[in-house]
C-alpha positions, 0 to 999 in steps of 0.5 A: 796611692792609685792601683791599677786593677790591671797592672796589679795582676802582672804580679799576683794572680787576681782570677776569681776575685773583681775589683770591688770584691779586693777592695773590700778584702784589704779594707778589711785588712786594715788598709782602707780603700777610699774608692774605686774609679772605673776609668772608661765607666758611661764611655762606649763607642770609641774607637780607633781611626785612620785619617785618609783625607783632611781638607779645608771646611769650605765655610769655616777656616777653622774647621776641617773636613775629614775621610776617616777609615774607622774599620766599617765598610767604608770610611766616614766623613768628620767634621773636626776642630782640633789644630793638629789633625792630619792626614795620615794619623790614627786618632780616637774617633767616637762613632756615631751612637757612642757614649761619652762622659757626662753622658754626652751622645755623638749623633750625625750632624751638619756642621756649617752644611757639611755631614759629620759621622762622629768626632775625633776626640782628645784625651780630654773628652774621654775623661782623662784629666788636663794635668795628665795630659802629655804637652804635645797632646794637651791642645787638640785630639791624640794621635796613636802611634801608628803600630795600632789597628784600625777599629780596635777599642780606643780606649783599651789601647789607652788602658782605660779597660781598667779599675783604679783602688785609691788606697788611704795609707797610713804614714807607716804603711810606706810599703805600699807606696808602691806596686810591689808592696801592694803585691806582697800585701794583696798575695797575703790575704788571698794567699796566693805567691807573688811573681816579681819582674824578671831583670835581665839585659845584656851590658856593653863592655865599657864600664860605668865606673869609666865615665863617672865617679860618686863621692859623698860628703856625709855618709849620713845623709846618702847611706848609698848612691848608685849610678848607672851609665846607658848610652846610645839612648834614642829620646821618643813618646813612650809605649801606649801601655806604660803612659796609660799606666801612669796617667791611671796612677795620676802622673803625667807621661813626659818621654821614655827615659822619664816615664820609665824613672816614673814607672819604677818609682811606682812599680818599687817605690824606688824613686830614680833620677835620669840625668843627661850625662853630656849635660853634666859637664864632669865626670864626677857626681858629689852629694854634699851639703848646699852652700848658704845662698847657693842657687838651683834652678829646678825643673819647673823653671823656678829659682831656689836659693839654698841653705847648708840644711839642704842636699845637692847633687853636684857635678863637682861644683854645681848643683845639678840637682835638689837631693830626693826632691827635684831635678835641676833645669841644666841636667834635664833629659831633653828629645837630643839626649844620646847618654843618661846618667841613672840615679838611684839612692838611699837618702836621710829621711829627715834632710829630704823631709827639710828640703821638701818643707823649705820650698814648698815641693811635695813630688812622688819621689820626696813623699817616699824618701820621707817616710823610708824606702826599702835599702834592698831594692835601691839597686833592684830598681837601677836595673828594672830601669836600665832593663826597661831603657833598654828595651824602649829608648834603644839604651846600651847599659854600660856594666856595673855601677859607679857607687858610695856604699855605707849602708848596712841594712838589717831586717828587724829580728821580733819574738813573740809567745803564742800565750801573748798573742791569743791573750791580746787578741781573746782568740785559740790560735796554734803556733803553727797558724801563727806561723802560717800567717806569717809565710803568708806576709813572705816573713821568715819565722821560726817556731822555738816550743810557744815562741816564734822569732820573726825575721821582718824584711827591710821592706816593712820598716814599720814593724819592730815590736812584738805589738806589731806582730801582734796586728799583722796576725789580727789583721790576717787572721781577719778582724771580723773573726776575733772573737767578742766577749763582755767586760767583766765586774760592775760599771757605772753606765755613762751619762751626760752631766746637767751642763751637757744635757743643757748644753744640748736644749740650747743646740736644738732649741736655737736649730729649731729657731732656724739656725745653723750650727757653724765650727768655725777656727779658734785661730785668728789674726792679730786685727780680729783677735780681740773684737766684740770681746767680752772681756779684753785680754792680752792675745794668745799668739802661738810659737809657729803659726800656720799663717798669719790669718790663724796666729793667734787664740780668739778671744770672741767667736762672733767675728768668725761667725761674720766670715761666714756671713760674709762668704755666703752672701758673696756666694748669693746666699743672702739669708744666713742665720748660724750660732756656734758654742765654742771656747775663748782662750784668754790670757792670765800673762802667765806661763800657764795655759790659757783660760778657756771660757765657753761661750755662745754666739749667733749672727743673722743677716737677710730675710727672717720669713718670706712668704712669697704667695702672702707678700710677706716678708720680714727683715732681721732686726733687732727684735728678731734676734732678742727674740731668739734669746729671749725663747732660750732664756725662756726654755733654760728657766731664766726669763725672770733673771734676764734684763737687757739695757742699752750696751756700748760695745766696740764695733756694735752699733751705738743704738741698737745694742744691748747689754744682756744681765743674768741676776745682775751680772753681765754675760755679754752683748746682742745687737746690730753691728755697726755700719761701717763694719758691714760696709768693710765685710759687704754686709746689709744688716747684720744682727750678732750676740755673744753670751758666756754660756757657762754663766747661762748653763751654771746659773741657779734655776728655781724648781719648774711649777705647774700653776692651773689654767684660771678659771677667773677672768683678766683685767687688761689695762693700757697706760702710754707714758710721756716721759723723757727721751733718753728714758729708756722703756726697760726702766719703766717696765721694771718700776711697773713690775716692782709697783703692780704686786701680785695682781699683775701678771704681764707688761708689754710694750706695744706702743713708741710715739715721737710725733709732731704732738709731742713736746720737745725732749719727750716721747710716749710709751704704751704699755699693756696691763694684766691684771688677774687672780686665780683665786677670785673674780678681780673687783674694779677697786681692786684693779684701780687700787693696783693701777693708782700704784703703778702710776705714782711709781713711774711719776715719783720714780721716772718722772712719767705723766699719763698721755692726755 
């Protein structure tokens, strides 16, 4: 909801008190407000001219020279642009020296050789947005009514004076779904009254009830329906104030019979309807229930086929209207419209809600008949609107109404004890400043010894308990002022289990190995949902899907971690490393819930480090991401139960893939996916890994121990084996480890040869040897003892020859 700092005060006196400073206030009264837009904030300069001249820029067809009065000494001369500027006119002129938005400063110029002091602006320029923007003014500058006064403020004339609190309610907060009810709120916590519009208008003779009668079907779905006749109404642009009151509350000024349907639904969170009685065709208005497969075209020009769930007006036989939603095309108020028909009606929440749902329209008025508007007002809101028609479309209001009336609506009746309150909220309230905060919210109370019945009015159908009561006092009485107290008796302090304390090291380790924590859906589609699973299920597929993109529970995070490759590198985002740790949902083809496994997965694409001065630059591959994995394996205390071998996973690629293995059992995958893939998701060289964490953060972990620095030297011996080519180097590696004993410390890699040397069906492997112990200085009989073993298990083993 938008208010109008401004219009507010028509209703409560806000002297002494800016519009930050209520803002704050009815924050901290339990509504939030989101934030405050200041509507002319950095626009300054701006004022209002009278076109005298307008002639053909000699050098430009589409530009034109102007003689502008702008209430200076003498008039300037503008160069202008816009389509629809003519003489005669009073339009928006930003002198020279003003200040637009974005800081955008108008200066004198030369525009194709002819002097320009200024520019006359469109509503566009001075900040308002397009879609408020009324059709006759969305292409070209504004033209003022001609009533306005040369060199007065511009922008004070559009009511751009003003502050706008956007606040953020809460659906049961519907009361302040309009300014009414803001008022009765903003009157409560400043303690200050109310003043409410004065409705009064002289009727015609004729009677309403002559022209038109209301019938509905089911009293349950319009408990009440009130129609109003005005005639002789003269169809114009509305007053300058009302349409600035309406743009500061985002709604788009259209003519003064609308606009003032609009400002009542605002101003009483009444939504009104006005329809074009001649274009009714009856004289008769029936709310029924619609005919399956019956058809109305609303007012945005749209189609919509109906079911019996949905509510119509009718003129007896056709729908002229969707019920609490939408007017339809063939009533519209349209600029020859002499007779308007006024709704005004109280609809079953639910039905409008269905309908609203249905098509997919959510608009001002069916946002208020969902959650409730106050049955009091419904005919409160007919007259302000018929008063107001009066007075700006010229209307003659006929007398009375024509009506069908079932509705009974009684306040809620609410007792509470004093020792409730004070107990719930720890404070030492009386009954009497109990009851004072009530007066203050305009609700009847009455004292009865240490209990106060409350009379709630229909206004706020939110409060019907005694806990209700209970945070209106709270929230009056002001949160900041409920006294603290601490909780009595022994407690255990909170604590993070070792699975979160771990789950934590694998966050900030992988954030501090440069990439990005991602939380993408749990929600999939059917195409996606069983991708690059570790273990394959029958999908998850909900009941009611808000799409069928989100249809069904992952069984694998790392084809949304691909999305988010995807979208950033479409966005120029080139390299992108990200992980998440979430859960998969998978299926025992049961009744029960699903199972939920949380796993960890990453993907990366792009450059790994660029050093651009050096000339550096270092590509993911798959050594970077094993890399990654391994310094986790290392910081979580299981490197020596990790083995990695050559993986065969759908969707991987077949030769950069491997499978990972935590003391024999597999937890999952690392590697390329395939290229077809990143062909289909736009992507060049895509590295992921998806790994059961609970596997990873449960595994049995040996007790850390420190060992001494050595103060004996190593050994360091460098083997390169010839062996076959599907020989794989993690085999070897095993069998060198298992062969060396105690004396060897470390093996690596560093060496693949497969040349033109080698014969064919082979390759060479280099690996390094440490060898060293810290009790003593190694002998070469010792070493050559060590080495001997290792070169005759990976002969007898894997078949391996020494490289000649």
């Amino acid at each position: 909801m938008f208010v109008s700092y401004k219009w507010l005060q028509d209703y409560v006196d806000l002297s002494g008190v800016t519009a930050a400073e209520l803002a704050d206030k009815i924050t901290k009264s339990g509504i939030e407000v989101e934030g405050i837009e200041v509507l002319n904030e950095g626009i300054k300069g701006v004022v209002i001219g009278h076109v005298l001249e307008r002639d053909k820029h000699p050098n430009a067809d589409k530009l034109n020279k102007c003689l502008v009065d702008i209430g200076a000494e003498a008039p300037v001369q503008i160069i202008c642009g816009a389509p629809n500027v003519d003489k005669g006119q009073k339009v928006a002129v930003a002198t020279v020296g003003a200040v637009l938005p974005g800081n955008f400063k108008i200066k004198k110029a030369k525009l194709r050789g002819e002097e320009s002091n200024g520019m006359i602006c469109s509503l566009q320029e001075l900040g308002f947005e397009s879609k408020l923007v009324a059709k006759e003014f969305s292409e070209g500058i504004f033209v003022f009514p001609n009533d306005v006064q040369v060199g007065e403020d511009a922008l004070a004339e559009l009511q751009r004076d003003d502050q706008v609190l956007e606040l953020g309610l809460t659906p049961n907060r519907s009361d302040c779904l309009s300014m009414l009810g803001v008022a009765y709120e903003t009157a409560a916590i400043l303690g200050r009254e109310v003043k409410l519009p004065s409705i009064e208008y002289a009727p015609a003779t004729a009677k309403a009830s002559d022209l038109i009668n209301v019938k509905v079907e089911l009293k349950e779905d319009a408990p009440l329906y009130v129609a109003k006749v005005i005639k002789n109404v003269k169809v114009a642009p509305s007053p300058l104030w009302l349409q600035g009151r309406l743009m500061a509350a985002g709604i788009r000024p259209h003519n003064n019979v609308v606009d003032i349907t609009n400002y009542v639904l605002l101003e009483y969170g009444q939504p009104l309807h006005a329809f074009d009685y001649d274009r009714l065709g009856s004289k008769e208005i029936l709310v029924r229930r619609a005919q399956h497969g019956e058809v109305i075209e609303t007012l945005d020009d749209v189609k919509r086929e109906l079911t019996a769930d949905h509510l119509v007006i009718t003129n007896g036989k056709e729908p002229v209207a969707l019920a609490g939603v939408m007017g339809g095309a063939n009533s519209e108020v349209q600029s020859d419209t002499t007779t308007i028909l006024l709704e005004a009606a109280y609809f079953s929440p639910l039905i409008i809600r269905k309908a609203s749902k249905d098509h997919g329209l959510r608009s001002e008025a069916s946002a208020r008949f969902e959650k409730g508007v106050d049955p009091n007002r419904v005919r409160a809101a007919a007259e302000r609107a018929a008063q107001l028609i009066a007075l700006y479309a010229g209307g003659e209001v006929l007398e009375g109404t024509s009506e069908a009336d079932t509705l009974t609506a009684e306040p809620a009746v609410v007792s509470i004890t004093l020792e409730k309150v004070n107990r719930v909220l720890g404070t030492k309230l009386t009954i009497e400043e109990a009851a004072a905060i009530f007066n203050k919210l305009q609700f009847q109370s009455v004292i009865d010894n240490q209990t106060i019945t409350v009379t709630v009015p229909t206004r706020r159908q939110d409060i019907t308990i005694e806990e209700d009561l209970v945070e209106e006092i709270a929230r009056l009485y002001g949160y900041d002022n409920l006294p603290t107290t601490l909780p009595i008796g022994s407690f255990t302090p909170g604590a993070l289990t070792e699975y979160q304390q771990k789950r934590r090291v694998v966050r900030r380790f992988l954030e501090g190995a440069g990439l990005y924590q991602a939380v993408t859906y749990a929600l999939t589609n059917e195409k996606k949902a069983s991708q690059y699973a570790l273990e394959k299920r029958e999908p998850i597929r909900l009941d009611m899907p808000m799409s069928e993109d989100r249809s069904i529970l992952r069984l694998s995070i790392v084809p949304q971690l691909l999305e988010v490759l995807k979208y950033n590198v479409a966005r120029q985002n080139d390299s992108v490393a990200v992980y998440e740790t979430g859960v998969v949902f998978l299926s025992d083809n049961s009744s029960k819930l699903p199972e939920e496994r949380e796993q960890l997965a990453g993907a990366i694409t792009g450059l790994w480090h660029s050093h651009v001065w050096q000339g550096e630059k270092k590509p993911v591959d798959f050594f970077v991401i094993k890399g990654i994995l391994e310094g986790l394996f290392a910081k979580l205390g299981l490197e020596n139960k990790v083995e990695y071998r050559r993986g065969n996973v759908e969707g991987m690629h077949p030769g950069r893939t491997a499978e990972v293995f935590l003391s024999g059992e597999s937890i999952g995958f690392v590697g390329q996916i395939h290229p077809q893939a990143e062909k289909e998701l736009d992507l060049k060289g895509a590295y992921v890994f998806e790994l059961s964490l609970k596997k990873m953060l449960e595994a049995d972990v040996e007790p850390l121990k420190y060992e001494a620095i050595p103060r004996f030297p190593s050994v360091t011996r460098d083997i390169a084996l010839v062996v076959d080519k599907e020989k794989e180097a993690g085999e070897l590696q095993k069998i060198i480890i298992e062969a060396g004993g105690s004396l060897l410390k470390e093996v690596i890699v560093f060496d693949l040869y497969e040349g033109e040397r080698m014969e064919p069906g082979k390759k060479s492997i280099a690996f390094s040897l440490k060898y060293f112990d810290p009790e003593r200085t190694l002998t070469d009989e010792d070493i050559t003892k060590a080495h001997d073993k290792v070169l005759e298990a990976v002969k007898d083993q894997a078949g391996a020859v020494l490289r000649g």
